[in-house]
Residue, then its C-alpha position, 0 to 999 in steps of 0.5 A: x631493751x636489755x640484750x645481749x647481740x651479735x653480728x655474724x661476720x660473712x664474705x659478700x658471696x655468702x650474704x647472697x645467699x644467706x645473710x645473718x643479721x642478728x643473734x644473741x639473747x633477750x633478758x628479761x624485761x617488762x617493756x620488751x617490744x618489737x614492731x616490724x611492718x612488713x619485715x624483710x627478715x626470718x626470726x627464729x626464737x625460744x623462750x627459756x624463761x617467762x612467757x609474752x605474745x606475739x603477732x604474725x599477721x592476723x595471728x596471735x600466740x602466746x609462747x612460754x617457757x619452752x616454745x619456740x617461734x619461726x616469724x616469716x618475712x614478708x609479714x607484720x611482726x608484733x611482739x612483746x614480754x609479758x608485764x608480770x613474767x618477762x620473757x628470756x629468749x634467744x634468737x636469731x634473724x637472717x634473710x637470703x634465698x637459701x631461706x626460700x629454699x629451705x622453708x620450702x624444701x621443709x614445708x614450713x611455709x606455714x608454720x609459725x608456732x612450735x609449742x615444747x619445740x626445744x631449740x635452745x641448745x642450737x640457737x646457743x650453738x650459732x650465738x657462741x659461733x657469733x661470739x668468736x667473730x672469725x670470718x667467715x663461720x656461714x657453712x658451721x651455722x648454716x649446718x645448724x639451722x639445717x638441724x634446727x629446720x629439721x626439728x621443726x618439721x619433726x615437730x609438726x609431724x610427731x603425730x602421725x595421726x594429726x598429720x594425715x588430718x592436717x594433710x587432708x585438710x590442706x588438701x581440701x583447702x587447696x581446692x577452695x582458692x577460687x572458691x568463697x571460703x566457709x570454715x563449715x565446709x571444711x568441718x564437715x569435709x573432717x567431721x568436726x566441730x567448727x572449734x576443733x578444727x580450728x583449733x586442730x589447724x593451728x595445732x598443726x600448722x600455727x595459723x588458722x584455716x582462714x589465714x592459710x586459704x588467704x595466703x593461698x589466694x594472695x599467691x595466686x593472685x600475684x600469679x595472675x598479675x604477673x602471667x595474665x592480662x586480667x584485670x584488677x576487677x577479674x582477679x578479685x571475682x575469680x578469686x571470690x572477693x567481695x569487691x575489686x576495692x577490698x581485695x585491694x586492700x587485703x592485697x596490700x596488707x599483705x604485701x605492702x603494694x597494691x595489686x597495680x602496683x605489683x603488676x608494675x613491679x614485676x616488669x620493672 
């Protein structure tokens, strides 16, 4: 692959909180492919040039020139250039609870995707900090991605009127963890069709109305096996999953253990 990378230079007490693993810039090239199981970092990236695709989880979208993308760890990366019109981009990948904290503090826990979201000039701004290669640059950098989680929630929230649909939704969603999902129900709830709002969904948060309700379900699902007694079997009915072994399964691909084997984990 044809890139131009760096590592940012830290003191073991700023990798606690924050560690920076990569950044610099991809240039165009057709057989450009990145394939993370289960990633153990966040990547933020923006497409100068070109256009690809990209996989997060069960979502695909496709940024072009302009866009820019948030890949959460915890979740299967997959993503490449596109043949015909290869992708430059620039990026950044890190990990460390600080990151928890801001994603959360900013509400993009279920942001993925950021269409016209320019954040070039910042990615620039942390690649040329890398390039200087002093040690240790952690509180500039952190400054900038600070900005960079702030436009993106800016972005999501540009539309005032799509913001309090997207709220409405989420709201309604969070009423059906327990609950056998049916997209219909909430296209009632907001009086669309089924296409709009999914549709709609995506435009706001980057995932469909499934995806965020599955995610939600997981969630509390780890809840209950860390703070309940109840068994594999219960957590699945509860949650409203055909059966114990499929639910086993989604638990899996979601977070690379099963549901005993988390359970076990957390008591570790």
């Amino acid at each position: 692959m044809n890139e131009e990378l760096y590592r940012i230079n830290q003191k073991s007490e700023t990798r606690d909180l924050i560690k920076f693993q990569l950044c610099g810039t991809t240039f165009p090239d057709k057989n450009y492919l990145i394939r993370r199981s289960l990633s153990d970092v966040w990547c933020i990236e923006y497409v100068e040039e070109g256009c690809g695709v990209v996989q997060v989880d069960d979502e695909t979208f496709y940024p072009r020139a302009g866009d820019s993308y948030f890949l959460h760890a915890g979740k299967r990366h997959f993503y490449h250039s596109d043949r015909d019109d290869p992708w430059k981009k620039h990026f950044i990948n890190f990990s460390g609870k600080l990151v928890d904290s801001l994603v959360e503090g900013y509400g993009l826990s279920e942001a993925s995707y950021f269409e016209g979201l320019d954040l070039g000039e910042e990615l620039k701004q942390i690649i040329d900090i890398a390039k200087r290669g002093e040690m240790d640059n952690t509180p500039e950098i952190i400054s900038v991605l600070n900005l960079i989680f702030f436009k993106m929630r800016a972005s999501i929230k540009k539309d005032g009127k799509l913001s309090g649909i997207g709220a409405e939704m989420k709201d309604f969603l969070n009423t059906q963890i327990t609950e056998k999902f049916h997209i219909g129900d909430l296209c009632r709830h907001i009086s669309r069709s089924e296409s709009q709002t999914i549709r709609l969904f995506k435009k706001i948060f980057g995932i469909t109305p499934y995806t965020y309700v599955l995610g939600k379900k997981i969630g509390f699902a780890k809840k209950l096996l860390v703070d309940t007694n109840l068994t594999v079997k219960e957590i699945a009915t509860k949650l409203c999953f055909s059966d114990e072994y499929y639910f086993s399964n989604i638990f899996k691909a979601k977070t690379g253990l099963t549901p005993s084997q988390y359970r076990r984990s957390s008591e570790s």
